[in-house]
N, C-alpha and C positions, 0 to 999 in steps of 0.2 A: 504494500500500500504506500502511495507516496504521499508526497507534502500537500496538504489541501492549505489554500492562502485566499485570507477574507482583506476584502479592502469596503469601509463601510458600514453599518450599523447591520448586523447581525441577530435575527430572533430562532431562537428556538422552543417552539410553544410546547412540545412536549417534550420537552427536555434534551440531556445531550451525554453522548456517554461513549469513554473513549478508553482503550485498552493500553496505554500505556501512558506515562508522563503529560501533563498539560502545561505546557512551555506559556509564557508570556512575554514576547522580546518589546525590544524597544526599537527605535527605526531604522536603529544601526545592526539589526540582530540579534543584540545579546540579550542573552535571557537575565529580567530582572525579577520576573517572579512564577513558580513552579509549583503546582500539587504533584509530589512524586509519589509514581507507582511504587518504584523500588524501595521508597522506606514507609510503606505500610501509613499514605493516607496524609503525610505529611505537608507541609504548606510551608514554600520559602518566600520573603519579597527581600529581595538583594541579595541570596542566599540560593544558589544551585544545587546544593545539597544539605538542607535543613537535618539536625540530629535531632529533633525536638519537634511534637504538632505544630504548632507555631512560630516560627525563625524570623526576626527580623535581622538583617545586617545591612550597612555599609563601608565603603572603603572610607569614609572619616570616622569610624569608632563609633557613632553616633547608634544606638541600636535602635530605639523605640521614643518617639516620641510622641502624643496625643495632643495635640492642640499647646502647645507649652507647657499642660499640666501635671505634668507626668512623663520623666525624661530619664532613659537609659544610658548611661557611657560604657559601653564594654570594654573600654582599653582601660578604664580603671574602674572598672567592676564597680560605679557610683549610681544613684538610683536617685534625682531631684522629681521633689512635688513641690509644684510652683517655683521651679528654677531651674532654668535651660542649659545650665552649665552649675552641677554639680560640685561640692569641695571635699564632700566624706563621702563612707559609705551609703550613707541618707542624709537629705540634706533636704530640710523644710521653710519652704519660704513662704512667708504669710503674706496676706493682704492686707490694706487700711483696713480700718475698723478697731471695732473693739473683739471681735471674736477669738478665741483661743488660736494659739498658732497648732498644737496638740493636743486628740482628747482619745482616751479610750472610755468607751461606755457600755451600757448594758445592753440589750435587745430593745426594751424599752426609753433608753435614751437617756437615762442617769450618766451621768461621768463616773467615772472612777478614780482618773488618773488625765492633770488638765496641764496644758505647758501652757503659761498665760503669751500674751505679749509683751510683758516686762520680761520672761525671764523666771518670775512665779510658778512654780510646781505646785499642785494641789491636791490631795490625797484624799480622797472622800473614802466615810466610812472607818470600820476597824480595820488599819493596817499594823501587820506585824513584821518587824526586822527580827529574824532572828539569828541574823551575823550582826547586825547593827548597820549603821548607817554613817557615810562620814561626808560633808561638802567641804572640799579640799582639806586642807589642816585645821580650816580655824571654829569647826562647827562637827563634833561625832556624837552618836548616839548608840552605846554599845549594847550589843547583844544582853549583857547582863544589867541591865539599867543606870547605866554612868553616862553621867552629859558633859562634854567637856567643850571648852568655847574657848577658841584660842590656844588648846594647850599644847597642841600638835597632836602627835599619836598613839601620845603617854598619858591617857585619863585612867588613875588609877585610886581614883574616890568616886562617892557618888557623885557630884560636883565639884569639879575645876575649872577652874578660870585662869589663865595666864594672862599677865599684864594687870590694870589696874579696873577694878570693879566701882558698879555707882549701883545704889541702892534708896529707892525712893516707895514713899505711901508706906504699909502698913507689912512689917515682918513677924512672923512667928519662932522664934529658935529657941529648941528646947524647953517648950510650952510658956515663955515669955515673950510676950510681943512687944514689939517695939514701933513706935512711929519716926520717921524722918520728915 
């Protein structure tokens, strides 16, 4: 069977079915995108031989990209939502407004877990650290119930504080309260 070549808008009202490869060239020939027979089903655009249902590639690294909102770099394995040029491995870029830049939530649409737009983490609900928790040096929250602010990575009371402390309103220490 040889090359059958369409020039033109093409119908096929009942359908169309073809016993090997479905090539898609460009007008120079090359095939830019392919359902291949030989790997069971599979679908390339930029990709002549897809490993995967799905393949996108091209020759700028560029994999997938949806309208801006959603962008793949496969030469450094980077994945931007809302950012066309990735820095990490995820990489989230918000929009004006006030809405969260990150949220994970329920079925129902409670949050869980909110990355504000400042910067603000949000933890809704009972969460448990049970290794504890540390924001860089100056802020840890240990597994065994020690809060240490500023002390670096040696909290070893129930509260430490490194450097100088201020203490205001109404204190209770060792059933003696105190006002400042």
């Amino acid at each position: 069977m040889g090359v059958n070549t369409f020039t033109g808008l093409q119908a096929f009202g009942a359908g169309a079915s073809f016993s090997n490869d479905l090539e898609i060239r460009n007008k120079t020939g090359s095939i830019f995108a392919i359902f291949a027979s030989t790997s069971l089903g599979r679908f390339g655009l930029g990709d002549t031989t897809p490993e995967t249902f799905f393949e996108i590639a091209s020759s700028s690294g560029v994999t997938a990209s949806i309208s801006n909102a959603f962008f793949v770099d496969a030469t450094n394995k980077f994945v931007g939502i809302g950012s066309s040029s990735p820095q990490a491995t995820l990489s989230i870029k918000g929009k004006a407004g006030s809405l969260p830049l990150f949220s994970i939530a329920s079925a129902s649409g409670a949050n869980y877990l909110t990355m504000g737009r400042t910067g603000a983490l949000t933890i809704a609900g009972l969460t448990s650290f049970s290794g504890g928790v540390s924001v860089s040096t100056n802020f840890e929250v240990t597994g065994d119930n020690r809060l240490g602010i500023n002390a670096g990575n040696s909290t070893n009371t129930t509260l430490e504080v490194g450097g100088t402390a201020s203490i205001s309103g109404t204190t209770t220490l060792n059933n003696v309260t105190y006002t400042w």
